[in-house]
mmCIF file of the N, C-alpha and C atoms, coordinates in Angstrom:
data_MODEL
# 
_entry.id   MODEL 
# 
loop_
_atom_site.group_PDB 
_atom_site.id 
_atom_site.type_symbol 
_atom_site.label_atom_id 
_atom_site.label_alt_id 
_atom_site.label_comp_id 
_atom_site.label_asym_id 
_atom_site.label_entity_id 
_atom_site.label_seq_id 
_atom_site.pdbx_PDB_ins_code 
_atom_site.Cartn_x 
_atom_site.Cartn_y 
_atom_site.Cartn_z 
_atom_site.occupancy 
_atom_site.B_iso_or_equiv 
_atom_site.pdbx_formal_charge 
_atom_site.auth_seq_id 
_atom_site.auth_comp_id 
_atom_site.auth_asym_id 
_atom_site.auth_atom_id 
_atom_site.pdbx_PDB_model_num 
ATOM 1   N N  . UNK A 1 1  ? 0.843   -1.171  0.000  1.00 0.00 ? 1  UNK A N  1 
ATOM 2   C CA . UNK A 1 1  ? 0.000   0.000   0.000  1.00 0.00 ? 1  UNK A CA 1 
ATOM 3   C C  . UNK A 1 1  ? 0.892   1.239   0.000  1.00 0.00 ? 1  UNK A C  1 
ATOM 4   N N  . UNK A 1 2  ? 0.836   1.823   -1.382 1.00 0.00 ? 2  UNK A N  1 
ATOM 5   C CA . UNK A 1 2  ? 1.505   3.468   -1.115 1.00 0.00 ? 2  UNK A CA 1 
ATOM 6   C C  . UNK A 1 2  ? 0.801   4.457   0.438  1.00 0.00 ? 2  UNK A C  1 
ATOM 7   N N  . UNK A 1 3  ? 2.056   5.075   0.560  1.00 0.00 ? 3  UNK A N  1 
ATOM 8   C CA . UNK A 1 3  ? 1.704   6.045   1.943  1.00 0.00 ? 3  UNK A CA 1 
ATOM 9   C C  . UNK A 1 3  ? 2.019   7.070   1.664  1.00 0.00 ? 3  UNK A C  1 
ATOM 10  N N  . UNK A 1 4  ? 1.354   7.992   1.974  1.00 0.00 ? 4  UNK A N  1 
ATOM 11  C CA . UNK A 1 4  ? 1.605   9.905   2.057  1.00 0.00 ? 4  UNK A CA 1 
ATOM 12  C C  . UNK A 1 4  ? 1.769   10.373  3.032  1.00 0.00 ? 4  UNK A C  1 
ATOM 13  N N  . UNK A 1 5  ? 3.309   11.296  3.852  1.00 0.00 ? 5  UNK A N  1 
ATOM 14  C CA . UNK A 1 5  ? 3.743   11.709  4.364  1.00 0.00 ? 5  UNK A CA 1 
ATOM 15  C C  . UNK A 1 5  ? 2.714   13.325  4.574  1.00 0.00 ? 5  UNK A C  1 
ATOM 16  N N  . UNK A 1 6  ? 2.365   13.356  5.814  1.00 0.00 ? 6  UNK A N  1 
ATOM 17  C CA . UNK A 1 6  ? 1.455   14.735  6.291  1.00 0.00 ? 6  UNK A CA 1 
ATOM 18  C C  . UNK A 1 6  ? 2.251   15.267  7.234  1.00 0.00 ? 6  UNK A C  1 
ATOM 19  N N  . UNK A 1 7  ? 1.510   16.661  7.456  1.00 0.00 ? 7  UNK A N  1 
ATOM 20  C CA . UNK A 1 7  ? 2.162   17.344  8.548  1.00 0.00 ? 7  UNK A CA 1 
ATOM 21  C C  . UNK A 1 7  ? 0.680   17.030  9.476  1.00 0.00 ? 7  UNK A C  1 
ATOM 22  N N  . UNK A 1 8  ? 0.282   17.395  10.919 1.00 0.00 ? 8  UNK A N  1 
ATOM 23  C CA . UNK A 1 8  ? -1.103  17.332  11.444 1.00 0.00 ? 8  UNK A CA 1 
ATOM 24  C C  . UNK A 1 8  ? -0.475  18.266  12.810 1.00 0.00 ? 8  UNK A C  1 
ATOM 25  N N  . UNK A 1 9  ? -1.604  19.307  13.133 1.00 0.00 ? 9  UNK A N  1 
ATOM 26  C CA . UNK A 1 9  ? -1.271  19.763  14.314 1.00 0.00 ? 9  UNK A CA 1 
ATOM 27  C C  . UNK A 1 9  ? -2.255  19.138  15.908 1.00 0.00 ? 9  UNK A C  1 
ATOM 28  N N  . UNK A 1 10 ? -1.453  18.719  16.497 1.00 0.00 ? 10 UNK A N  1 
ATOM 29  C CA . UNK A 1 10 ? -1.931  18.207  17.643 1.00 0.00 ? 10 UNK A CA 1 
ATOM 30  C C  . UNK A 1 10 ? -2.052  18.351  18.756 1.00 0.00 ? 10 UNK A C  1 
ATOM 31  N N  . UNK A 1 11 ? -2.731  18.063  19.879 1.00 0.00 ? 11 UNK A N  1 
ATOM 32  C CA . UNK A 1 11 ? -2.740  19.063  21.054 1.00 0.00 ? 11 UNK A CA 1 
ATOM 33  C C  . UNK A 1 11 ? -2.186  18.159  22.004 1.00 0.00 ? 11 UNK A C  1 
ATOM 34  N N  . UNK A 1 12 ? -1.047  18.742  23.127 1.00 0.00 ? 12 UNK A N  1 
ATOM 35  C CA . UNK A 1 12 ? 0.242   18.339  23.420 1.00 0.00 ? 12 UNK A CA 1 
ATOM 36  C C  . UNK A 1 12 ? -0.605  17.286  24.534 1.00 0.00 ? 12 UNK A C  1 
ATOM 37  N N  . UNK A 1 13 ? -1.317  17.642  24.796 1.00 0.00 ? 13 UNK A N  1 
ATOM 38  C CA . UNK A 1 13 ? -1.434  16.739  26.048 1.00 0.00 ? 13 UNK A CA 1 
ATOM 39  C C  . UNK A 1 13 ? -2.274  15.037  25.141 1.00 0.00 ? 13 UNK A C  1 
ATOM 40  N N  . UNK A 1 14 ? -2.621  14.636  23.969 1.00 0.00 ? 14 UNK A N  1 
ATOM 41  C CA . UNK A 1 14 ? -3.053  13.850  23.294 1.00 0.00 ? 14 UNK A CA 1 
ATOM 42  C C  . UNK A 1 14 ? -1.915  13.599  22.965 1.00 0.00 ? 14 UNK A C  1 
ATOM 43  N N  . UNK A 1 15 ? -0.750  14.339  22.845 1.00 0.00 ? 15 UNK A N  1 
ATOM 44  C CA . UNK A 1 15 ? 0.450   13.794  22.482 1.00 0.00 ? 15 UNK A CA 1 
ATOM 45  C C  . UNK A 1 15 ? 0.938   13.045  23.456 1.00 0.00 ? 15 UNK A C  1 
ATOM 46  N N  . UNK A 1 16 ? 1.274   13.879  24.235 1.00 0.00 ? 16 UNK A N  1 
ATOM 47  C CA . UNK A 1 16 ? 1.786   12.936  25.522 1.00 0.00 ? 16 UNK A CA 1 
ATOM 48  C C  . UNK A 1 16 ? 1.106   11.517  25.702 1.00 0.00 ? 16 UNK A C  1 
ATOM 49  N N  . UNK A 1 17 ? -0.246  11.354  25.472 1.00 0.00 ? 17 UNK A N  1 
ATOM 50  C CA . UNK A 1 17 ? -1.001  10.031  25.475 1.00 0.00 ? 17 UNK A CA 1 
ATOM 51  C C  . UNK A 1 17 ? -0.096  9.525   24.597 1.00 0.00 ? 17 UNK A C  1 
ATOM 52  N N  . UNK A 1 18 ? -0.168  9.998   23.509 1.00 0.00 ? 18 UNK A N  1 
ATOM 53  C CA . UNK A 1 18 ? 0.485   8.939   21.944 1.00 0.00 ? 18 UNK A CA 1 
ATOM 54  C C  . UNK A 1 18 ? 1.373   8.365   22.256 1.00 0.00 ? 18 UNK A C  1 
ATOM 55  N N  . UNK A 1 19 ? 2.636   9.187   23.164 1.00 0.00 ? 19 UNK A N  1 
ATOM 56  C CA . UNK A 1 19 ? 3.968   9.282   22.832 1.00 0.00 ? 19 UNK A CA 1 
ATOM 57  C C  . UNK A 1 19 ? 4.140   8.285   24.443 1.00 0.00 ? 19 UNK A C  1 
ATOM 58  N N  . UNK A 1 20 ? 3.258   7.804   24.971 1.00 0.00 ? 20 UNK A N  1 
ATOM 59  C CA . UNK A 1 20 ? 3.388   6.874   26.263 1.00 0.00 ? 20 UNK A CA 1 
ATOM 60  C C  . UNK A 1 20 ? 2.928   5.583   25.935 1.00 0.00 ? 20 UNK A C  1 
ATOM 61  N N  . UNK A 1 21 ? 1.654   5.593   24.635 1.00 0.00 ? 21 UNK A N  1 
ATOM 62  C CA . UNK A 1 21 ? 1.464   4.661   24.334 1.00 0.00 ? 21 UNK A CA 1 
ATOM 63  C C  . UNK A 1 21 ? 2.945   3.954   23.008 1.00 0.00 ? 21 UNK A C  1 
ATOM 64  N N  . UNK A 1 22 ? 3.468   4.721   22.760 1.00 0.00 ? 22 UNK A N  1 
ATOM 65  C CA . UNK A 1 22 ? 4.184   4.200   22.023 1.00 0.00 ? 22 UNK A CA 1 
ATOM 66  C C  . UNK A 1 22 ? 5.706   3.681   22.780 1.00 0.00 ? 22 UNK A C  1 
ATOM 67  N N  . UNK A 1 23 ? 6.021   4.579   23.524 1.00 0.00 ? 23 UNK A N  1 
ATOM 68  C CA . UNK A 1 23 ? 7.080   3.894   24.473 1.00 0.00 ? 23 UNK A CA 1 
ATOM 69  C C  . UNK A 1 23 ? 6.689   2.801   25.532 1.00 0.00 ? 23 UNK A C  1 
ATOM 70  N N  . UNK A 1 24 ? 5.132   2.439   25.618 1.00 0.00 ? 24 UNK A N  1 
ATOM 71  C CA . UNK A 1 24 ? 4.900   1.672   26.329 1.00 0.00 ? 24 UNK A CA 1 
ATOM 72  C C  . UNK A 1 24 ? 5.011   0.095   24.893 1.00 0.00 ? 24 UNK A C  1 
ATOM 73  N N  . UNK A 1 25 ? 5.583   0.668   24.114 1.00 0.00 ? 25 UNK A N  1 
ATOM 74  C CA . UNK A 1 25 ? 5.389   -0.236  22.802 1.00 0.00 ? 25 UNK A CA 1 
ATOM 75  C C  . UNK A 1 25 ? 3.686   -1.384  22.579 1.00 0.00 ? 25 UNK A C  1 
ATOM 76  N N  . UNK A 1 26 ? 3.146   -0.413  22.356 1.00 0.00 ? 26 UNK A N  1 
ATOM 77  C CA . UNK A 1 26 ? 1.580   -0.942  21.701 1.00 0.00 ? 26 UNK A CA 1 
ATOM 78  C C  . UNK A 1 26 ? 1.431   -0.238  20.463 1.00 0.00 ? 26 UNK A C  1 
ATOM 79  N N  . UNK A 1 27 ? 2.375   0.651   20.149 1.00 0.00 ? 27 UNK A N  1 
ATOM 80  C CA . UNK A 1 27 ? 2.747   1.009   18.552 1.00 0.00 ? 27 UNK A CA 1 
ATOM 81  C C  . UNK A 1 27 ? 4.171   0.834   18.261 1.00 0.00 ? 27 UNK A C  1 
ATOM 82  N N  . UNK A 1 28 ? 4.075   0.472   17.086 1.00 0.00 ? 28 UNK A N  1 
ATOM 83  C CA . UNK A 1 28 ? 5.652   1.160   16.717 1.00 0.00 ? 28 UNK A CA 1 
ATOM 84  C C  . UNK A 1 28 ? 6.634   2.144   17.044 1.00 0.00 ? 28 UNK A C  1 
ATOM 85  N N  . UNK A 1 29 ? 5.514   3.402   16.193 1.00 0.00 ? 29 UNK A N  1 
ATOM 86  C CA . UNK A 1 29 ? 5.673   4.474   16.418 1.00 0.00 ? 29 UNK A CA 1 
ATOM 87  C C  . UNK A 1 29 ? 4.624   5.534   16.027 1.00 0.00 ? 29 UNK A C  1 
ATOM 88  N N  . UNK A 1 30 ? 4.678   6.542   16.036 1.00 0.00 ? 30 UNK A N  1 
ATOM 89  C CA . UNK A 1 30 ? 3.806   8.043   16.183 1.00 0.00 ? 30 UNK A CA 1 
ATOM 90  C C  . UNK A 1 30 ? 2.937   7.039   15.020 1.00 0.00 ? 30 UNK A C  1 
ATOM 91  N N  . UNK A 1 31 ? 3.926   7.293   13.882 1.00 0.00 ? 31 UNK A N  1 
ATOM 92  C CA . UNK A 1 31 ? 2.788   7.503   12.594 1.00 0.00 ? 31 UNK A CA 1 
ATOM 93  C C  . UNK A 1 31 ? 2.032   6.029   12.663 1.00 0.00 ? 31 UNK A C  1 
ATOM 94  N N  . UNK A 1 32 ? 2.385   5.314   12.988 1.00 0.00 ? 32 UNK A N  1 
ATOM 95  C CA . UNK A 1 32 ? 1.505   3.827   13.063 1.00 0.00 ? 32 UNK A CA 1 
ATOM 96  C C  . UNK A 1 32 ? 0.508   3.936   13.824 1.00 0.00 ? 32 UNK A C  1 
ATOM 97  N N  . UNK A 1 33 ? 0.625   4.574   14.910 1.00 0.00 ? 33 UNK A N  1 
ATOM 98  C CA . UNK A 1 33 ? -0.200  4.413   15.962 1.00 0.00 ? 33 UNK A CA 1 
ATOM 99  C C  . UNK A 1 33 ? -1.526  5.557   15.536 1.00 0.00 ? 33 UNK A C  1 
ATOM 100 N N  . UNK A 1 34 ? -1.260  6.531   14.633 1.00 0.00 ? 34 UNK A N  1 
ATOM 101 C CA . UNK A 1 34 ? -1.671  7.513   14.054 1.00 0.00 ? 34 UNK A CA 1 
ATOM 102 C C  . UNK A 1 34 ? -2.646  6.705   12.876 1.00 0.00 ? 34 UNK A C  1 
ATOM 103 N N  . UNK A 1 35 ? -1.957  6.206   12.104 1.00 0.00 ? 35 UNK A N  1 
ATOM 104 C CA . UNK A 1 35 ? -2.569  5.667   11.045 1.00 0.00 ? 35 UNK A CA 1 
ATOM 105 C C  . UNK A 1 35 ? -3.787  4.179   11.516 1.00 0.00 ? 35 UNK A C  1 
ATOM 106 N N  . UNK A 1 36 ? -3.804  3.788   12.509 1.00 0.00 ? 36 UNK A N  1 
ATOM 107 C CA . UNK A 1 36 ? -4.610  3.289   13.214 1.00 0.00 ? 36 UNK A CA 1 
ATOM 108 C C  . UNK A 1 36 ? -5.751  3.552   13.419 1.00 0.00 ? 36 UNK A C  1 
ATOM 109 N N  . UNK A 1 37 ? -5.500  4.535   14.264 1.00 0.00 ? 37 UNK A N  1 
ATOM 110 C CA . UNK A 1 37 ? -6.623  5.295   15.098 1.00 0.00 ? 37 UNK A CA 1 
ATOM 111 C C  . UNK A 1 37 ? -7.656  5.972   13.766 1.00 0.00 ? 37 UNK A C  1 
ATOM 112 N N  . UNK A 1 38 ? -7.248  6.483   12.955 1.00 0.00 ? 38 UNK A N  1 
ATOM 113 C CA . UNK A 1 38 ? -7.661  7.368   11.711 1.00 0.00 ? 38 UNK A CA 1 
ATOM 114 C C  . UNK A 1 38 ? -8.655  6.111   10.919 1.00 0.00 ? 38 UNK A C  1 
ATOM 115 N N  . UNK A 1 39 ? -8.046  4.873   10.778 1.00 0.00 ? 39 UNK A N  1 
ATOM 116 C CA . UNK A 1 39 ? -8.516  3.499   10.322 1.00 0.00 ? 39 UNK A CA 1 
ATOM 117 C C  . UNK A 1 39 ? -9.665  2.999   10.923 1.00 0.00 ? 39 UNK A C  1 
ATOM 118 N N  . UNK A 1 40 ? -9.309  2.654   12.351 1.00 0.00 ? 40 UNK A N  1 
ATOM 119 C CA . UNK A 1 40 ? -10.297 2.703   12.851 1.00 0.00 ? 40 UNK A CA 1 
ATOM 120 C C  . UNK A 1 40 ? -11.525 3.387   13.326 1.00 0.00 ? 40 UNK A C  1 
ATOM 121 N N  . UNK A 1 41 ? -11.531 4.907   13.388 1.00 0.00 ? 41 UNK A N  1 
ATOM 122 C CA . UNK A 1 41 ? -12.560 6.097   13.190 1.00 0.00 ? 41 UNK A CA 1 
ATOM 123 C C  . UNK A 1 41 ? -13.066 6.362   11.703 1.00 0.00 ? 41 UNK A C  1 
ATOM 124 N N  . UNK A 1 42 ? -12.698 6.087   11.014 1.00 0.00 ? 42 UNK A N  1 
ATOM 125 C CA . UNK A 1 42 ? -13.472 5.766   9.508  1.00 0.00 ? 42 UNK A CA 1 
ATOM 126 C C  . UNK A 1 42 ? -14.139 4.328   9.386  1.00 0.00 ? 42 UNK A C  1 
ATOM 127 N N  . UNK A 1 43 ? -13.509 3.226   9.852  1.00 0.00 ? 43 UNK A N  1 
ATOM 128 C CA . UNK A 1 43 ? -14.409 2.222   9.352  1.00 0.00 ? 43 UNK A CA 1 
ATOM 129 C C  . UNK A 1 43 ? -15.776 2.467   10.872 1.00 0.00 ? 43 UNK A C  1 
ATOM 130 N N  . UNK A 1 44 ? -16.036 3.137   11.542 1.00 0.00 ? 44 UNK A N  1 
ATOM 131 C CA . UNK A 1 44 ? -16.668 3.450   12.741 1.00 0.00 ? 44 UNK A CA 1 
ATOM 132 C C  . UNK A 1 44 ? -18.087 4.232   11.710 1.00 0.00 ? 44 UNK A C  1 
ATOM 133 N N  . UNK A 1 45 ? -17.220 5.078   10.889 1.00 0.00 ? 45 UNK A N  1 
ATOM 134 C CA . UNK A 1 45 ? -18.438 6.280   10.731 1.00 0.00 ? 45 UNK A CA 1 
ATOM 135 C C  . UNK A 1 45 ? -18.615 5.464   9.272  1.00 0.00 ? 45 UNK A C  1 
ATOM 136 N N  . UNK A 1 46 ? -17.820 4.344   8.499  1.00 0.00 ? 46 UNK A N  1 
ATOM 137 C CA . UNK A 1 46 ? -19.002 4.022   7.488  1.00 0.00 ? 46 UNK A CA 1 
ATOM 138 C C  . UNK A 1 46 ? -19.801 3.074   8.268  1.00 0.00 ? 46 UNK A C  1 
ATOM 139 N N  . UNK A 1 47 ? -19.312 2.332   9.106  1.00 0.00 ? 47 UNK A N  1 
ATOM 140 C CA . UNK A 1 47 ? -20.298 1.355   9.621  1.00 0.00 ? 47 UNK A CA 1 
ATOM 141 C C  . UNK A 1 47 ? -21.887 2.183   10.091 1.00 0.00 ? 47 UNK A C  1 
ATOM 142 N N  . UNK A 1 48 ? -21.398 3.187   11.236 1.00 0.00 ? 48 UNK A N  1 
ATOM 143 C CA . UNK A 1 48 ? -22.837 4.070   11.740 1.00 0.00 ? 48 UNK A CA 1 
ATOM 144 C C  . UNK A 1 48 ? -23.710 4.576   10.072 1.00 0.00 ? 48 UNK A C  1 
ATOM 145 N N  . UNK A 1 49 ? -22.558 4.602   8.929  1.00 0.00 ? 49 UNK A N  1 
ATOM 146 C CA . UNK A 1 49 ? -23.536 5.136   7.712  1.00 0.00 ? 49 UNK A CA 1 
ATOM 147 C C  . UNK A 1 49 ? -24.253 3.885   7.298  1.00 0.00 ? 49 UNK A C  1 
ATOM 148 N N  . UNK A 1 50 ? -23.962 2.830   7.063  1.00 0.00 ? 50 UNK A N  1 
ATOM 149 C CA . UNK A 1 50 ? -24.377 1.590   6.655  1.00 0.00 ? 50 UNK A CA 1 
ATOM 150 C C  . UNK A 1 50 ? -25.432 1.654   7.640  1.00 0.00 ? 50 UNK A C  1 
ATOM 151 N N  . UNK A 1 51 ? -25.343 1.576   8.715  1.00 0.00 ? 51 UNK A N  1 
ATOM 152 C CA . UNK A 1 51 ? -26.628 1.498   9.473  1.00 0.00 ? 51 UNK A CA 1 
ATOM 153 C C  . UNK A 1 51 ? -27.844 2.357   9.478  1.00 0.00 ? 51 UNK A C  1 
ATOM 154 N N  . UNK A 1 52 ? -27.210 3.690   9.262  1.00 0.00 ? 52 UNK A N  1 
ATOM 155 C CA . UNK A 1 52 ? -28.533 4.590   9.045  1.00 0.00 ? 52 UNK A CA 1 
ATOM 156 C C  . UNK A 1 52 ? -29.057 4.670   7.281  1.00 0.00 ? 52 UNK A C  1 
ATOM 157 N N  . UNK A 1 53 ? -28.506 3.732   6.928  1.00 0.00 ? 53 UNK A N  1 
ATOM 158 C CA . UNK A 1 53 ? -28.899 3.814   5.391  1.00 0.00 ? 53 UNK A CA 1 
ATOM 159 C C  . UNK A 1 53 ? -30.005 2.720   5.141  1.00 0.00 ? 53 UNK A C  1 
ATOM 160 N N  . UNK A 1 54 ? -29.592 1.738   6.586  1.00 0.00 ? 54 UNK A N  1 
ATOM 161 C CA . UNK A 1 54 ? -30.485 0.250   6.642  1.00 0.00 ? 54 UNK A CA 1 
ATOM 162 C C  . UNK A 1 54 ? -31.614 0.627   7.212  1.00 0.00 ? 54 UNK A C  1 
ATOM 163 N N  . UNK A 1 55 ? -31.701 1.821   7.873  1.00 0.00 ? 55 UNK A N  1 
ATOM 164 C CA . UNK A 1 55 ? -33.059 2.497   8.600  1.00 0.00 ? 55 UNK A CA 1 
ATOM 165 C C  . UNK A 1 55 ? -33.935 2.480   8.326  1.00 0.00 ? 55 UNK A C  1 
ATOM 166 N N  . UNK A 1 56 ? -33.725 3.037   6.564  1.00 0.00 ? 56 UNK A N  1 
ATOM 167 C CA . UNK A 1 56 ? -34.217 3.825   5.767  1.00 0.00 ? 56 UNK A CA 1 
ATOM 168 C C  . UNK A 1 56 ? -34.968 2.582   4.590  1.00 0.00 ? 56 UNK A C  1 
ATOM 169 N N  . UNK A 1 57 ? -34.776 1.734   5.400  1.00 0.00 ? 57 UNK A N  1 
ATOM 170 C CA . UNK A 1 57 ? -35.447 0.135   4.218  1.00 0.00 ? 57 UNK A CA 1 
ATOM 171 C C  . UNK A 1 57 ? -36.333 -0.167  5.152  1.00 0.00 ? 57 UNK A C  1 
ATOM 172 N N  . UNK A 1 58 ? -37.491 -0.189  3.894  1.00 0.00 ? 58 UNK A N  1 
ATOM 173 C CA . UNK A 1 58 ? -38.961 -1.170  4.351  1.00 0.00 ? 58 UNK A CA 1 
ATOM 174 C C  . UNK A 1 58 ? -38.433 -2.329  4.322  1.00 0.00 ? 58 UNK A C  1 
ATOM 175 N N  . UNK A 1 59 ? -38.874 -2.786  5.864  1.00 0.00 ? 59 UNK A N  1 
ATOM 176 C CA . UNK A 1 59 ? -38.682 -4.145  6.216  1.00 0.00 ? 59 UNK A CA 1 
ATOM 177 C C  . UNK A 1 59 ? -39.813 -5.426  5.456  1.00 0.00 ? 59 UNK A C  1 
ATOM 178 N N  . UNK A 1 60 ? -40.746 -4.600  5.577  1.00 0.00 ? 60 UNK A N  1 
ATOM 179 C CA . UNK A 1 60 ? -41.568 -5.676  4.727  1.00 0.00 ? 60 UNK A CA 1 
ATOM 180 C C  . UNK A 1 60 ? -41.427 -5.644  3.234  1.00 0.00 ? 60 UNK A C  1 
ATOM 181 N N  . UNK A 1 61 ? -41.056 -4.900  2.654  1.00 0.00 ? 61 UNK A N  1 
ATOM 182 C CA . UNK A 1 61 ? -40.654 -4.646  1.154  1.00 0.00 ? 61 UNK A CA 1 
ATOM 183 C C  . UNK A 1 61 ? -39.418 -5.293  1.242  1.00 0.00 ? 61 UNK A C  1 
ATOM 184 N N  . UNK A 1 62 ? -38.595 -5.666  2.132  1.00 0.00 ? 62 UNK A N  1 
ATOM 185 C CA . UNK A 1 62 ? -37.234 -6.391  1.804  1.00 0.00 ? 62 UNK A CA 1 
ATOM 186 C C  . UNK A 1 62 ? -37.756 -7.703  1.898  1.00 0.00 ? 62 UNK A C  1 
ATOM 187 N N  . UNK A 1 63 ? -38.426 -7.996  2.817  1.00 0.00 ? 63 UNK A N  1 
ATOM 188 C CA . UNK A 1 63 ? -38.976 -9.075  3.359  1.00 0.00 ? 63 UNK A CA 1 
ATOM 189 C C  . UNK A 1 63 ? -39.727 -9.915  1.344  1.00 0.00 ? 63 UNK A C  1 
ATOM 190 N N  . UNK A 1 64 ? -40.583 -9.217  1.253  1.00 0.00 ? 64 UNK A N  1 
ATOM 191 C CA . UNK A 1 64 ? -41.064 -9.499  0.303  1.00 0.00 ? 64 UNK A CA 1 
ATOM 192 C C  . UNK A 1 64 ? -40.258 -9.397  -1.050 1.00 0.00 ? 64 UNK A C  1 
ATOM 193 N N  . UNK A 1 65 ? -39.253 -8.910  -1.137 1.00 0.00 ? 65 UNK A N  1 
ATOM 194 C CA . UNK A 1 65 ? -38.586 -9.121  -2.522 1.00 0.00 ? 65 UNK A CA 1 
ATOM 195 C C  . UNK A 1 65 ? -37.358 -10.281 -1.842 1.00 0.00 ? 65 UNK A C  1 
ATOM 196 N N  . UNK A 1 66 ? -36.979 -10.230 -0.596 1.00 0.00 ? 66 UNK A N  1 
ATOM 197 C CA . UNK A 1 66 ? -36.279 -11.606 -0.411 1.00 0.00 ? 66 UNK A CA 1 
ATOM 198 C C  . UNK A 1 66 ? -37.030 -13.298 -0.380 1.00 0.00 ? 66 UNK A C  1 
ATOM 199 N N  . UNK A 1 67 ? -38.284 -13.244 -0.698 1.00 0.00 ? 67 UNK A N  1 
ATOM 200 C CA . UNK A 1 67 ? -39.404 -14.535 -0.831 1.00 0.00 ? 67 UNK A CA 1 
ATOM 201 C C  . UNK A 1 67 ? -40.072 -14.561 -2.269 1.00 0.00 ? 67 UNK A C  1 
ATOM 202 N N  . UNK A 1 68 ? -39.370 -13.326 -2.619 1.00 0.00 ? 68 UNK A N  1 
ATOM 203 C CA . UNK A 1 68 ? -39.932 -13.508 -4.319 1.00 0.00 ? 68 UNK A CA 1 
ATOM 204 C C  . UNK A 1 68 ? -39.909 -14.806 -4.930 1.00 0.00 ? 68 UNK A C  1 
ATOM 205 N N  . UNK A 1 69 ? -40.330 -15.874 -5.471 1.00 0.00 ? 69 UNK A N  1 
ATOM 206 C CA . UNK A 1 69 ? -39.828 -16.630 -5.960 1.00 0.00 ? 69 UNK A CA 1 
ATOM 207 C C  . UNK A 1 69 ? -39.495 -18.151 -5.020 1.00 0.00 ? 69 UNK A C  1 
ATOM 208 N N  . UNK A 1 70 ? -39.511 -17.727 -4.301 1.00 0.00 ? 70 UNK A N  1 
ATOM 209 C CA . UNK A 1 70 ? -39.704 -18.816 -3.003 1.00 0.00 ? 70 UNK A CA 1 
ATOM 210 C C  . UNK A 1 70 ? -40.393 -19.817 -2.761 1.00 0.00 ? 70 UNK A C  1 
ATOM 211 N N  . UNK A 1 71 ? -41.617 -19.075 -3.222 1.00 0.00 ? 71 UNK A N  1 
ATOM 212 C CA . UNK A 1 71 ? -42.913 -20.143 -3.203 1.00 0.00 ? 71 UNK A CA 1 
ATOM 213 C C  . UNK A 1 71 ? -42.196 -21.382 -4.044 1.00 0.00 ? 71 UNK A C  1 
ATOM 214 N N  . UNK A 1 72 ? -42.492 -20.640 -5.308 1.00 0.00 ? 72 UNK A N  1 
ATOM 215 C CA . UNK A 1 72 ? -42.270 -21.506 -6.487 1.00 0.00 ? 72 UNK A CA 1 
ATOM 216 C C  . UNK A 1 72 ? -41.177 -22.588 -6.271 1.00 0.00 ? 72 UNK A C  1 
ATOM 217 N N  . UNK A 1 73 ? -40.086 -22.535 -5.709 1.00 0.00 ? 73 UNK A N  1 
ATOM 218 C CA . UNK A 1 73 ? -38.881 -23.032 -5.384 1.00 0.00 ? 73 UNK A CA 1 
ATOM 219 C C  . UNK A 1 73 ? -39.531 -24.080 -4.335 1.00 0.00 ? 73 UNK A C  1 
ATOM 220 N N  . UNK A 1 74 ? -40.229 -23.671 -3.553 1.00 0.00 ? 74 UNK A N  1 
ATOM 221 C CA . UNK A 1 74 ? -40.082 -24.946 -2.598 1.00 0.00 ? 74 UNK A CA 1 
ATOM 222 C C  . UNK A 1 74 ? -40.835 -26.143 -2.968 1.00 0.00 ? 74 UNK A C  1 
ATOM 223 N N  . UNK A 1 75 ? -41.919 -25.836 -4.138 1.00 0.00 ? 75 UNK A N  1 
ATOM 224 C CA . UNK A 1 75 ? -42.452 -26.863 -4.902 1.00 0.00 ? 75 UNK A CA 1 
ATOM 225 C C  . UNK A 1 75 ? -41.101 -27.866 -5.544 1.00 0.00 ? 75 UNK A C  1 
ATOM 226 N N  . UNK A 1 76 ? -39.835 -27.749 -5.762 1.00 0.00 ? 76 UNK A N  1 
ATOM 227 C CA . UNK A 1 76 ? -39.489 -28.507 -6.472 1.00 0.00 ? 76 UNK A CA 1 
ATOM 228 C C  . UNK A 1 76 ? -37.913 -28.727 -5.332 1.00 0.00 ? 76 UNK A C  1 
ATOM 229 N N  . UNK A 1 77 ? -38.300 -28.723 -4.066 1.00 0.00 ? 77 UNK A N  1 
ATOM 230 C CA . UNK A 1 77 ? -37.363 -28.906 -3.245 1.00 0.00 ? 77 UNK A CA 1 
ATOM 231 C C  . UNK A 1 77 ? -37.991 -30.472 -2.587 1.00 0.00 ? 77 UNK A C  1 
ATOM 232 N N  . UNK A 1 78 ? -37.008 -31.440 -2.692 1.00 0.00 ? 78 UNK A N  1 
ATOM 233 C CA . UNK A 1 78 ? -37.395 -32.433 -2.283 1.00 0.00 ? 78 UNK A CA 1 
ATOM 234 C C  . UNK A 1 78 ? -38.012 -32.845 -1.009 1.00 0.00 ? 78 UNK A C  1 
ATOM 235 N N  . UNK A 1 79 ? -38.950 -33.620 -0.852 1.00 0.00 ? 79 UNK A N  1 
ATOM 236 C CA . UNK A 1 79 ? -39.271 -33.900 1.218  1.00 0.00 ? 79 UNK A CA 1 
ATOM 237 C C  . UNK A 1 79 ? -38.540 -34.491 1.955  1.00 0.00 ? 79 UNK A C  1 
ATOM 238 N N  . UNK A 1 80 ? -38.303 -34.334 3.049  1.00 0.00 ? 80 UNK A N  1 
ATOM 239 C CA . UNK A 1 80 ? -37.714 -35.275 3.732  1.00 0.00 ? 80 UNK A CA 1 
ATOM 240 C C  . UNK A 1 80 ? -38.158 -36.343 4.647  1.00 0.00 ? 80 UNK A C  1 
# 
């Protein structure tokens, strides 16, 4: 995966967190531990989008286009 070198301004006392978690070695270093956190707060806010997008679906209209065809199908599903 190509990487792009940033500048970011940060507030010292979040630093000091960073810079304890990283000498406590649970990162590498700055930018790993950086590129993490950023990773994990994006896949956070598509997940909350995925969810409010699922809101927004008729349950019985899903319901009913996921049995479309269903009927018909179980006529030629063997008995047990």
């Amino acid at each position: 995966m190509a990487t792009s070198k940033i500048a970011i301004t940060i507030d010292q006392n979040l630093l000091h967190r960073l810079d304890f978690l990283v000498k406590s070695q649970m990162f590498t270093n700055r930018s790993r531990a950086i590129q993490e956190a950023v990773t994990e707060k994006l896949d956070r806010i598509e997940r909350s989008r995925l969810a409010q997008e699922c809101a927004k679906l008729d349950p019985k209209f899903e319901q009913e286009m996921a049995e479309e065809g269903f009927v018909a199908e179980m006529d030629e599903w063997p008995e047990y």
